[in-house]
NUNUTOR-180823 format. One line per 3 residues: number of its first residue (from 1); their letters; for each residue y, x, z of C-alpha. Coordinates in nm, 3 decimals, padded with zeros to 5 digits. Last residue first. Example, Ala and Ser with C-alpha at 12.3 -4.5 7.8 and 13.67 -1.06 7.14 Angstrom:
<pts>
2> SA> -00.106 01.367 00.714 ~ -00.450 01.230 00.780
</pts>
This chain:
<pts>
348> XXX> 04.045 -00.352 00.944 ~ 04.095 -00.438 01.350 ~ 03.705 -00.475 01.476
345> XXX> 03.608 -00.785 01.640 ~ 03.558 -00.731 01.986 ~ 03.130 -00.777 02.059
342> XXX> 03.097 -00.739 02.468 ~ 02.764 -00.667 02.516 ~ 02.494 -00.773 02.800
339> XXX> 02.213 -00.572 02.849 ~ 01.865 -00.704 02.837 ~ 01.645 -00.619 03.110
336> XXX> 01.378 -00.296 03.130 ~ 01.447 -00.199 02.796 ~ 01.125 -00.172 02.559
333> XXX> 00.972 00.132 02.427 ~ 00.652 -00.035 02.279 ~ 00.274 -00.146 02.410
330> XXX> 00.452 -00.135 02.751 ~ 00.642 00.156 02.819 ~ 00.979 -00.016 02.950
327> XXX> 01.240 00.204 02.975 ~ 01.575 00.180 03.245 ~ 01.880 00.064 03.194
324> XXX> 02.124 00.194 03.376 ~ 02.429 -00.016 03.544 ~ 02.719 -00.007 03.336
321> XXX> 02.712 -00.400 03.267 ~ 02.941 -00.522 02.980 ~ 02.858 -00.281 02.769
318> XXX> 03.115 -00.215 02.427 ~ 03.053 -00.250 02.077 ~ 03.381 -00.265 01.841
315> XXX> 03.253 -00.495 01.608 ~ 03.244 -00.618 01.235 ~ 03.225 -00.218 01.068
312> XXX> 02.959 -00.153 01.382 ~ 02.740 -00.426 01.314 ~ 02.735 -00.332 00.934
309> XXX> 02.610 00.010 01.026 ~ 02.375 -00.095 01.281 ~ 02.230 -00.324 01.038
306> XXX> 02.223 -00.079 00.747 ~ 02.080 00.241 00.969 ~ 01.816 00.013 01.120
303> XXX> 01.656 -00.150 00.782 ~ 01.716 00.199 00.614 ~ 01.474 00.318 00.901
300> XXX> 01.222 00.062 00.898 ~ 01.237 00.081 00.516 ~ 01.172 00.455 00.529
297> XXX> 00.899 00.392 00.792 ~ 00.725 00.129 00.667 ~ 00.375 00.260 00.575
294> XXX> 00.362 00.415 00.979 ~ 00.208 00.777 00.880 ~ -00.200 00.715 00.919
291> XXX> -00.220 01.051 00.679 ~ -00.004 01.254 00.875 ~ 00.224 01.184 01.138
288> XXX> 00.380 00.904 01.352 ~ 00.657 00.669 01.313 ~ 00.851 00.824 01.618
285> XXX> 00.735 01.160 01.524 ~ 00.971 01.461 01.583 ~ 00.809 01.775 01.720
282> XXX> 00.517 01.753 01.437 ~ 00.716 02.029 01.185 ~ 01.049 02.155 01.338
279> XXX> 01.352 01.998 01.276 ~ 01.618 02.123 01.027 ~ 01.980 02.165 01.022
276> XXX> 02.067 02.166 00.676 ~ 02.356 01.929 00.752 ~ 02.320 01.653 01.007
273> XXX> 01.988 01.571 01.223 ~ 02.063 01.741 01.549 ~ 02.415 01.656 01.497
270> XXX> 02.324 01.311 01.656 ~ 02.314 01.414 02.014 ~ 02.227 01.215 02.293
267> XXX> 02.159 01.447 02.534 ~ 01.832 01.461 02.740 ~ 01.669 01.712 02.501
264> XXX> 01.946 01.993 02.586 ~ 01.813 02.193 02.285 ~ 01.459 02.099 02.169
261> XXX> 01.171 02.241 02.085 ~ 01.072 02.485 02.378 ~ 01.239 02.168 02.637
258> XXX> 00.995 01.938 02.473 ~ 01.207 01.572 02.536 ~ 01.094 01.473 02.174
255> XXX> 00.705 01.565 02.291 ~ 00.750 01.369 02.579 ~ 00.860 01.032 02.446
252> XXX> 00.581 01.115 02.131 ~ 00.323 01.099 02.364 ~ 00.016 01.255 02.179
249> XXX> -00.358 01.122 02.288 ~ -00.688 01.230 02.216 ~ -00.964 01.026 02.239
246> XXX> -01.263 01.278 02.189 ~ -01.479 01.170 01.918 ~ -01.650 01.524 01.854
243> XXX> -01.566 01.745 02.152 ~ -01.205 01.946 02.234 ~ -01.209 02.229 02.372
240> XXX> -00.912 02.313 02.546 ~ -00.751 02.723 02.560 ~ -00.532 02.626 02.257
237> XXX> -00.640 02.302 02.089 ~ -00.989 02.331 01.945 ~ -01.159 02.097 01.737
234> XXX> -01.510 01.898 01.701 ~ -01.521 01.653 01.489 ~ -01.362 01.312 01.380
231> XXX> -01.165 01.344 01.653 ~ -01.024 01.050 01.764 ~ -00.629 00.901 01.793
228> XXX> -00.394 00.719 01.992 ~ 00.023 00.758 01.927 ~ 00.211 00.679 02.259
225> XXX> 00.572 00.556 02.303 ~ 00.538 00.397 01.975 ~ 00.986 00.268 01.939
222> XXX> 01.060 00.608 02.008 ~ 01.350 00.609 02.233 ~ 01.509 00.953 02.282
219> XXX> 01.410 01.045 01.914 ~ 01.447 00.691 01.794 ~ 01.810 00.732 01.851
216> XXX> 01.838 01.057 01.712 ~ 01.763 00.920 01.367 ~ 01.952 00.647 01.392
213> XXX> 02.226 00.805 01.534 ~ 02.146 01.050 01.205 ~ 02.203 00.754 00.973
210> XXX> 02.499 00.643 01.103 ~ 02.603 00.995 01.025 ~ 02.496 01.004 00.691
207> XXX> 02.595 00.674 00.576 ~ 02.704 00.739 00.196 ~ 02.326 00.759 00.068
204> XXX> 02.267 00.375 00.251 ~ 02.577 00.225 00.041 ~ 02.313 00.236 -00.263
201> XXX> 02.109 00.018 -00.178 ~ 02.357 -00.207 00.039 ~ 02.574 -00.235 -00.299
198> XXX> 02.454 -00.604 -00.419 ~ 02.396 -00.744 -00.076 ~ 02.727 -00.642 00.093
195> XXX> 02.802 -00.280 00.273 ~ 03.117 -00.211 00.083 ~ 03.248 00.096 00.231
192> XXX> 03.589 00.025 00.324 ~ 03.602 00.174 00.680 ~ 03.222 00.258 00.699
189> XXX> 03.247 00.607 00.788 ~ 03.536 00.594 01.018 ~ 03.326 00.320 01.228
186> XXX> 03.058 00.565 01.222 ~ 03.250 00.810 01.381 ~ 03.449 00.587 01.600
183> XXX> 03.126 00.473 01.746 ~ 02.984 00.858 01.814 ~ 03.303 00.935 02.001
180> XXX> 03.308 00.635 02.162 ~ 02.940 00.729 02.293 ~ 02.816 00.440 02.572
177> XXX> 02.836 00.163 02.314 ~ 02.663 00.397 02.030 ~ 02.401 00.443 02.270
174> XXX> 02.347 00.044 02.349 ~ 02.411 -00.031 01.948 ~ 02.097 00.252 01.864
171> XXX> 01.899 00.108 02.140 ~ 01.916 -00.225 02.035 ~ 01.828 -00.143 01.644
168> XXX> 01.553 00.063 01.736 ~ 01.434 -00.209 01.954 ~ 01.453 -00.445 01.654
165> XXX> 01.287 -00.198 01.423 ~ 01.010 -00.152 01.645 ~ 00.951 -00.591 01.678
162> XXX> 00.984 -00.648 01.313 ~ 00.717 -00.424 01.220 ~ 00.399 -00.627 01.429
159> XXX> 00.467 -00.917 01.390 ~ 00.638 -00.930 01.085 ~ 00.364 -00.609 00.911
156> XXX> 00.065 -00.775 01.064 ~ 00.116 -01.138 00.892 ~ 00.216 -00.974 00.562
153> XXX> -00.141 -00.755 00.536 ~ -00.372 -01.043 00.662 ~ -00.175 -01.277 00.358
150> XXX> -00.238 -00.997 00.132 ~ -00.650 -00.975 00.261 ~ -00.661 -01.346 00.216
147> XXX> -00.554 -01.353 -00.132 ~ -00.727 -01.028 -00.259 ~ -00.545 -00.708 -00.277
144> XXX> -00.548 -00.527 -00.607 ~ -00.821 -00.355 -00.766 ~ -00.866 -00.025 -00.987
141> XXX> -01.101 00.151 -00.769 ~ -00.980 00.471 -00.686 ~ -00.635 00.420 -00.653
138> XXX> -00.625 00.086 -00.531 ~ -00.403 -00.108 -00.715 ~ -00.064 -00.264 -00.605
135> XXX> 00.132 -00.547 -00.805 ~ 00.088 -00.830 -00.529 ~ 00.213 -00.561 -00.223
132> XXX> 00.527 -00.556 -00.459 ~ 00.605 -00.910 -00.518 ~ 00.525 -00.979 -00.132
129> XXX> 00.736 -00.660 -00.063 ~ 01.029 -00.868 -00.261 ~ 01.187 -00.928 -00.534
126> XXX> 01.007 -00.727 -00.828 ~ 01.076 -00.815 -01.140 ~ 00.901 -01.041 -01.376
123> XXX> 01.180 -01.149 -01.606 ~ 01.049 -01.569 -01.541 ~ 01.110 -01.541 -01.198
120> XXX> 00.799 -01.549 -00.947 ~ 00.779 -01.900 -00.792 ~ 00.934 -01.960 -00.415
117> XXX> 00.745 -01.934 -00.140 ~ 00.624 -02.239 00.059 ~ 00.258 -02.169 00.007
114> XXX> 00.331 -01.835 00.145 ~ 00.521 -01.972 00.468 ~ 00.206 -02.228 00.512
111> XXX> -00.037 -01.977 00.478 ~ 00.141 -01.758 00.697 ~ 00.145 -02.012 00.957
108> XXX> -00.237 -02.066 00.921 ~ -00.290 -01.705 00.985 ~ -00.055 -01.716 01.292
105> XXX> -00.260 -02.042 01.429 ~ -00.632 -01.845 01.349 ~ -00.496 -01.532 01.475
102> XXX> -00.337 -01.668 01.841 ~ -00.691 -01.835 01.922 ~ -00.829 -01.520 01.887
99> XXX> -00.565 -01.371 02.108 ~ -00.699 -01.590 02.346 ~ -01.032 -01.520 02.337
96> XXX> -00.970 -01.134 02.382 ~ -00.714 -01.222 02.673 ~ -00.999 -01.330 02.839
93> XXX> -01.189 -01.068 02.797 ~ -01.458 -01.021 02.525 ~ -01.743 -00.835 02.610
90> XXX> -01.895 -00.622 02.287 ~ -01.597 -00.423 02.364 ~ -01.729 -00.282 02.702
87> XXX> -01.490 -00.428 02.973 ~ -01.264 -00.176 03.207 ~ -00.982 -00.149 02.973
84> XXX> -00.920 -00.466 02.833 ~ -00.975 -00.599 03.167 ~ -00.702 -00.419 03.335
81> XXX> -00.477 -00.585 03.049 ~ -00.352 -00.453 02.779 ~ 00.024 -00.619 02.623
78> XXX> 00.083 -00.830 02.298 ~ -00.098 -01.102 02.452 ~ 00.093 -01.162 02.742
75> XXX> 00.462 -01.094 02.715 ~ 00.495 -01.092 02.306 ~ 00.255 -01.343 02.236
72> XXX> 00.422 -01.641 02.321 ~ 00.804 -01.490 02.229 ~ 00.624 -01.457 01.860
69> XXX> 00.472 -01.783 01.835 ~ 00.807 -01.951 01.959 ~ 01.015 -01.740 01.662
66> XXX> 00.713 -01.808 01.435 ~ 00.748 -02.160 01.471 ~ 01.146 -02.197 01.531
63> XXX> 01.170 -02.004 01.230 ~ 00.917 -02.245 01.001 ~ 01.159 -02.523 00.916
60> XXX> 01.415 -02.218 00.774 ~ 01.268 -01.869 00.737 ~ 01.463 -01.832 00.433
57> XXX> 01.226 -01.686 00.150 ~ 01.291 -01.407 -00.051 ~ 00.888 -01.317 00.105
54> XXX> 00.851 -00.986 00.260 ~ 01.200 -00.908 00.267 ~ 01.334 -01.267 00.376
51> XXX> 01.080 -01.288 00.640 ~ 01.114 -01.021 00.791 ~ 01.493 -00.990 00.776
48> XXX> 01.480 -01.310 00.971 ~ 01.235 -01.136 01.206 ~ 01.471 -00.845 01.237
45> XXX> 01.787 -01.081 01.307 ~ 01.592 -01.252 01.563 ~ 01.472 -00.944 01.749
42> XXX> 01.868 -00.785 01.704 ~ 02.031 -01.121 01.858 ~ 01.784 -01.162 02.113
39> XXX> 01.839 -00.747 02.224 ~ 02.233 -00.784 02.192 ~ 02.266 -01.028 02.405
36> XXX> 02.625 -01.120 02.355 ~ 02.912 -01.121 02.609 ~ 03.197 -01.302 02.609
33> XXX> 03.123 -01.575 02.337 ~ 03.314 -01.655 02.036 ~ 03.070 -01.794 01.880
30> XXX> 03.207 -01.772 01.502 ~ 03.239 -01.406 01.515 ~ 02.823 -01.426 01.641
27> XXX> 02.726 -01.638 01.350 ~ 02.936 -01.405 01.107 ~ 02.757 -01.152 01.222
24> XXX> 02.420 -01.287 01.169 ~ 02.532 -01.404 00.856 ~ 02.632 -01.024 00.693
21> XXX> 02.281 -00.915 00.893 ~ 02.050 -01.151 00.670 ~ 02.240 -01.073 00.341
18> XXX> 02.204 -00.679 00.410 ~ 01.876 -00.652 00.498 ~ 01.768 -00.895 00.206
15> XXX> 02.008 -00.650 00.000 ~ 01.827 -00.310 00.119 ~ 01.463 -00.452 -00.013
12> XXX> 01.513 -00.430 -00.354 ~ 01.740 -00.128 -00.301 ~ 01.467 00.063 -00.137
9> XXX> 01.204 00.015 -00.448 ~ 01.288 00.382 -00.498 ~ 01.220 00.453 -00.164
6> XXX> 00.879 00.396 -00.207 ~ 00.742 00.073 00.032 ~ 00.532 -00.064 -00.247
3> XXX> 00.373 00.273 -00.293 ~ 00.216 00.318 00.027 ~ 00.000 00.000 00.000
</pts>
């Protein structure tokens, strides 16, 4: 599936994130409110995004239904239990039976939004990932996905991508709110930059310091606190031994706060990924590494760098509660308790 998520199918996807995010903001100009939670506003702006990416479809009658699915699963069945653990996995737990329960009513949900799509254009292009997982091949076989296995493809990917890139995109405003210096930087880089549907592709290549916040955000708060893997033999890793089908695990919140890789890891520093400077091999890897690379991590990425982008040309962000905020390692990096905003509309 690799190839439907090249970045030269970037500006395909760029304009959903763009038309989604241009009426989120308006939505929030239009409230008026005090403070905004920033966190609700980002997860439901990342599931519209979803939604509109994978499928150029409004999410419409069925966003309350995947929006209430979603929150459902989120705090219980998104998260291990003791008995996930501790039972063999021929025994199911019963949060095993559960999530079964959740599959069969999420697959029939994405039957419905699929059914609901609208008909391919008569030019044949590309306008979506749906279009674009359609038109893949495997390379060594010749065949494409079948129905049920591209509807089991686009039900993972919103549940489980929209979620990373919305805590990328809250912790990314919530730094940015703490570092003037780093908001009036990107505000001075978006002053007049036209960040609307039709030139969101290629706005992305002019926003390289919004870009490395991004960048730098997801270093401090990688969205996969912990990457899981087995050995498919027998390896060695310094002075450890490590046997056939060994779990081994690699913490990617520890290995971005390596004091022999990184200068001053605790800082929030952006200029670590400007210029020509250059970061070492498998000490940055908040979408993983190698082969089993997250698929969507260039669109995850342009997804957060737009949105944060056009957030910060609307707003001036500010906190409205100064008290830390402390991680959540749960299945991802998750904050503690939402943190209030103040959203000032920013002076042209």
């Amino acid at each position: 599936m690799a190839p439907a998520f090249a970045n030269r199918f970037l500006p395909v996807l760029s304009r959903h994130v763009a038309g989604a995010t241009h009426e989120t903001m308006a939505e929030l100009r239009a409230a008026r409110a005090d403070t905004t939670d920033l966190l609700a506003t980002a997860q439901h702006l990342s599931l519209e995004i979803a939604a509109r990416s994978m499928f150029s479809l409004d999410l419409g009658p069925y966003g309350a239904a995947l929006r209430s699915m979603i929150e459902s699963y989120r705090p219980w069945l998104g998260r291990p239990g003791v008995l996930d653990i501790l039972l063999p996995r021929t025994v199911p737990s019963p949060r095993d039976i559960a999530r079964r329960l959740f599959r069969s009513r999420w697959t029939r949900l994405m039957d419905a939004v699929v059914a609901a799509r609208p008909e391919a254009p008569a030019e044949d292009a590309a306008r979506d990932l749906f279009d674009l997982l359609k038109a893949t091949r495997d390379p060594d076989t010749g065949l494409g996905l079948s129905p049920d296995q591209l509807r089991d493809q686009v039900a993972t990917m919103i549940l489980a991508g929209h979620e990373t890139t919305a805590l990328a995109i809250f912790w990314s405003a919530f730094l940015v709110a703490a570092a003037p210096a780093a908001q009036a930087h990107i505000a001075a880089e978006v002053r007049g930059l036209d960040l609307g549907s039709a030139s969101a592709g290629a706005a992305l290549q002019r926003l390289p310091f919004t870009r490395a916040v991004v960048s730098e955000t997801l270093r401090l708060y990688p969205p996969a606190f912990l990457i899981a893997r087995q050995a498919v033999g027998a390896d060695r890793c310094g002075a450890v031994e490590i046997p056939r089908e060994t779990l081994v695990i690699i913490s990617p919140w520890v290995l971005h706060r390596h004091r022999r890789r990184w200068a001053d890891p605790d800082a929030f520093d952006p200029t670590r990924f400007l210029g020509d400077r250059q970061v070492a091999r498998y000490a940055y890897m908040p979408f993983g590494a190698g082969p089993r690379v997250c698929v969507g991590a260039q669109f995850g990425l342009a997804e957060a760098v737009l949105v944060l982008a056009i957030l910060v040309q609307t707003f001036e962000l500010g906190l409205a509660d100064l008290r830390p905020v402390v991680p959540a390692a749960v299945v991802s990096m998750q904050p503690e308790r939402s943190v209030p905003f103040r959203l000032r509309p920013r002076r042209a």
